[in-house]
C-alpha positions in Angstrom: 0.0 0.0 0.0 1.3 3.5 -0.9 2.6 5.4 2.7 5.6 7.2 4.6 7.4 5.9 7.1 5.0 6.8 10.6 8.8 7.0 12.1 9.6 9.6 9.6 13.3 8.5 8.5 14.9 8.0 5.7 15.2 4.8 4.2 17.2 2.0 2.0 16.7 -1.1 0.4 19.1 -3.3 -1.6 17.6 -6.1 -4.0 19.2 -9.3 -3.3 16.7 -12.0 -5.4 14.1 -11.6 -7.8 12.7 -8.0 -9.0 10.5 -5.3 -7.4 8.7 -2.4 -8.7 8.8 1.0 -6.7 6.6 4.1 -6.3 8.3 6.6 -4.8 6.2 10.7 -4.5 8.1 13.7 -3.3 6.3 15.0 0.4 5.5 18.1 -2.4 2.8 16.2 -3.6 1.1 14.8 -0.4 -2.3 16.9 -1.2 -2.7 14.9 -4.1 -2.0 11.7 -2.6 -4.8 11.3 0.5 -4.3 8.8 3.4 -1.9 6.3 3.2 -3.6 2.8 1.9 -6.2 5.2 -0.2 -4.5 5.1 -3.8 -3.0 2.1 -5.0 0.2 3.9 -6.9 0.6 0.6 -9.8 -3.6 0.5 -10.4 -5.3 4.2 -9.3 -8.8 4.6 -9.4 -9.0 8.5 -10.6 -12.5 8.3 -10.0 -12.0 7.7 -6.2 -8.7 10.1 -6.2 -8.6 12.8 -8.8 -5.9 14.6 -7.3 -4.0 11.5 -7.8 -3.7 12.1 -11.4 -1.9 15.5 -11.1 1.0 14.0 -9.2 4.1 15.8 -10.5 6.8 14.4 -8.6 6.2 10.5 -8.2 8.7 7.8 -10.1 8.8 4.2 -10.8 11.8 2.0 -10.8 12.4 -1.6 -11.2 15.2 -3.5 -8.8 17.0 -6.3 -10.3 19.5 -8.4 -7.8 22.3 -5.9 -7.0 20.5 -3.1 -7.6 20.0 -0.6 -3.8 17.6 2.2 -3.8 17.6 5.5 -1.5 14.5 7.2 -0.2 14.4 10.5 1.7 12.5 10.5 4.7 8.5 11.5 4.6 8.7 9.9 0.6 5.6 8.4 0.1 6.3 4.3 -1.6 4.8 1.4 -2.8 6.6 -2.1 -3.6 5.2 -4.9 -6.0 7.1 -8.2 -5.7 7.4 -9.5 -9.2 9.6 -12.5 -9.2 9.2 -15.2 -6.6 10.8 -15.7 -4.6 11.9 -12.1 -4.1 13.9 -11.1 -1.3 15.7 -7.7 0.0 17.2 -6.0 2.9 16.5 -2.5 3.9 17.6 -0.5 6.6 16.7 3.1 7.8 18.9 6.4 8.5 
């Protein structure tokens, strides 16, 4: 489900089997992107969340094995597992 951190820190996760899709928003856009569990980020219903379709600063990103990703803290994210197994290990800052 698409969220920040309730402990508000920054974040990091490194890929070690299989692939995962991320959804990573800017805190600039919270406005647009209502309670955390409301919009799912991969499939959103823009008739539930309008707003959600004027996002400006949200990405997407697929990590292969290897591959780490950063995340400032108060980012809103979203994971998909699409390999399994998938596994990774994250940490915070």
């Amino acid at each position: 489900f698409n969220h920040k951190d309730t402990l508000r820190t920054s974040s990091w996760q490194v890929q070690l089997i299989g692939q995962k899709k991320w959804h990573l928003c800017s805190p600039l856009d919270d406005r647009k992107l209502y309670r955390a569990g409301d919009v799912d980020a991969f499939q959103p219903d823009y008739r539930y969340y309008p707003k959600f379709r004027n996002v400006k600063t949200c990405y997407q990103v697929i990590l292969q094995p290897g591959d780490l990703i950063y995340y400032p803290k108060d980012y809103w994210h979203q994971t998909l597992n699409l390999d399994t197994p998938t596994l990774a290990l994250s940490g915070t800052v």
